[in-house]
C-alpha positions as CSV (number, residue, x, y, z in Angstrom):
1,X,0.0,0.0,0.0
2,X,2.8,2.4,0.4
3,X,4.7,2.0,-2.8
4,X,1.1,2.5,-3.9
5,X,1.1,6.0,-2.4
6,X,5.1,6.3,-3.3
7,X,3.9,5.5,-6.6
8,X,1.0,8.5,-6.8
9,X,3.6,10.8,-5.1
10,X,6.0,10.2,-8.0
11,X,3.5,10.4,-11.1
12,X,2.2,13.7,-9.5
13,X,5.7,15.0,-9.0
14,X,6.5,14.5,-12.6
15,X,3.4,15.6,-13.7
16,X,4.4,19.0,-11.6
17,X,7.9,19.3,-13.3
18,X,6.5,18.7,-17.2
19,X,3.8,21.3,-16.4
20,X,6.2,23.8,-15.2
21,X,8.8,22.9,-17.9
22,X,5.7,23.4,-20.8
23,X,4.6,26.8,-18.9
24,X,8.0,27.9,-19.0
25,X,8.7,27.2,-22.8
26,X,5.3,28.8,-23.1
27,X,6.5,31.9,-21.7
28,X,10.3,32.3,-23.6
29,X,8.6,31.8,-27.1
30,X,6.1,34.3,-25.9
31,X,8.9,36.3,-25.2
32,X,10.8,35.8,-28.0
33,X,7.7,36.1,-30.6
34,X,6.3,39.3,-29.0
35,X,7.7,41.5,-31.5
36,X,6.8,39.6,-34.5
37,X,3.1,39.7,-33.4
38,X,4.0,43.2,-32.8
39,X,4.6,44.1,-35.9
40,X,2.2,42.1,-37.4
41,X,-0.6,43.2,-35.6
42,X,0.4,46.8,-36.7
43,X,0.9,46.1,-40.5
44,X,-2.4,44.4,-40.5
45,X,-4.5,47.0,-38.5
46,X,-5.2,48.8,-41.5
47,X,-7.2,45.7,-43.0
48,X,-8.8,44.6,-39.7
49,X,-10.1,48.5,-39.8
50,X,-11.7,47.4,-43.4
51,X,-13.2,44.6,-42.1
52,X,-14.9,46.4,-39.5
53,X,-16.4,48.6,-41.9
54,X,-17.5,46.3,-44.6
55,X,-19.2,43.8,-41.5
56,X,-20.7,46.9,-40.1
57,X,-22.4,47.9,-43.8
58,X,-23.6,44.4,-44.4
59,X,-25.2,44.3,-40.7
60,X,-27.0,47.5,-41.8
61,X,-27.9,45.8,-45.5
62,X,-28.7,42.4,-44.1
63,X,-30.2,42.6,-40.9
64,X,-33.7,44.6,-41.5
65,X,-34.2,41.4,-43.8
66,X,-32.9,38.8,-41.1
67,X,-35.3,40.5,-38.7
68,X,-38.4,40.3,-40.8
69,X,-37.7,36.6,-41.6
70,X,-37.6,36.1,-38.1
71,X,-40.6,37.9,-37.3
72,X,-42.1,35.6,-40.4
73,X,-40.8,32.5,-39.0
74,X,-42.1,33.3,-35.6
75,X,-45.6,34.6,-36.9
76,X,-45.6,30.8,-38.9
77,X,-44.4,28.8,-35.0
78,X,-47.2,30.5,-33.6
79,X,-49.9,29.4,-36.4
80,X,-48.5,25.5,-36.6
81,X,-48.6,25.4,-32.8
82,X,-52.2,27.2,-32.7
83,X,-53.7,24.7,-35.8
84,X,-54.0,21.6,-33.4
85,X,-55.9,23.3,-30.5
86,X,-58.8,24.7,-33.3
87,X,-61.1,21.9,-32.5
88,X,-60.8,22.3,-28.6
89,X,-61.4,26.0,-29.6
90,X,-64.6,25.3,-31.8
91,X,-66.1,23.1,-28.9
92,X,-65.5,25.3,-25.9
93,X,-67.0,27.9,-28.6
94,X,-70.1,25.7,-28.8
95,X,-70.6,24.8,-25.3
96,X,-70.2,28.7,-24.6
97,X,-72.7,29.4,-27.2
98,X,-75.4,26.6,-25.7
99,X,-74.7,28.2,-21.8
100,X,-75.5,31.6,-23.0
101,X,-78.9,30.6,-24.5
102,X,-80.0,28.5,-21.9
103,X,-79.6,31.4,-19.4
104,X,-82.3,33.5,-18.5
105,X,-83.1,36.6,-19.5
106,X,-81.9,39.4,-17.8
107,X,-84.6,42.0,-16.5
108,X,-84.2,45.7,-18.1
109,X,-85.1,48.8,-16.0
């Protein structure tokens, strides 16, 4: 039972030492690449700039027509889940109907 637990102890110690060892390679190429992405990331401002523009004029193209297809495709949920409960409508309709004529008359003053 102990070189069980001498065992775990190990495998978590190594486990430790490659997770320190990856975080540090994480951190030198990090280093080492920063200005790279640096420059990168300025050289290609100018076209992330365009892309904000041209997504920003197709939202305003696009989405009024996105919106009314959504506002058809809820307006056609609504009517497919209404359908089915027609007959239970019709029939509370008619019991209504025979309740209100077998009801007496009301006295005017």
């Amino acid at each position: 039972m102990i070189e069980l637990a001498a065992l775990t102890l190990l495998l978590f110690a190594v486990f430790a030492v490659a997770t320190l060892a990856v975080g540090l390679l994480k951190v030198v190429l990090w280093v080492i690449l920063l200005p790279f992405r640096l420059l990168l990331g300025l050289l290609l401002l100018p076209l992330l700039i365009l892309k904000a523009v041209f997504t920003g004029v197709l939202l305003f193209v696009v989405g009024p027509i996105v919106a009314i297809a959504l506002l058809g495709a809820l307006l056609a949920a609504t009517v497919a889940i209404a359908a089915p409960l027609l007959p239970f409508l019709f029939l509370a309709f008619i019991i209504w109907i025979v309740m209100r004529a077998s009801r007496p008359a009301a006295l005017a003053r």
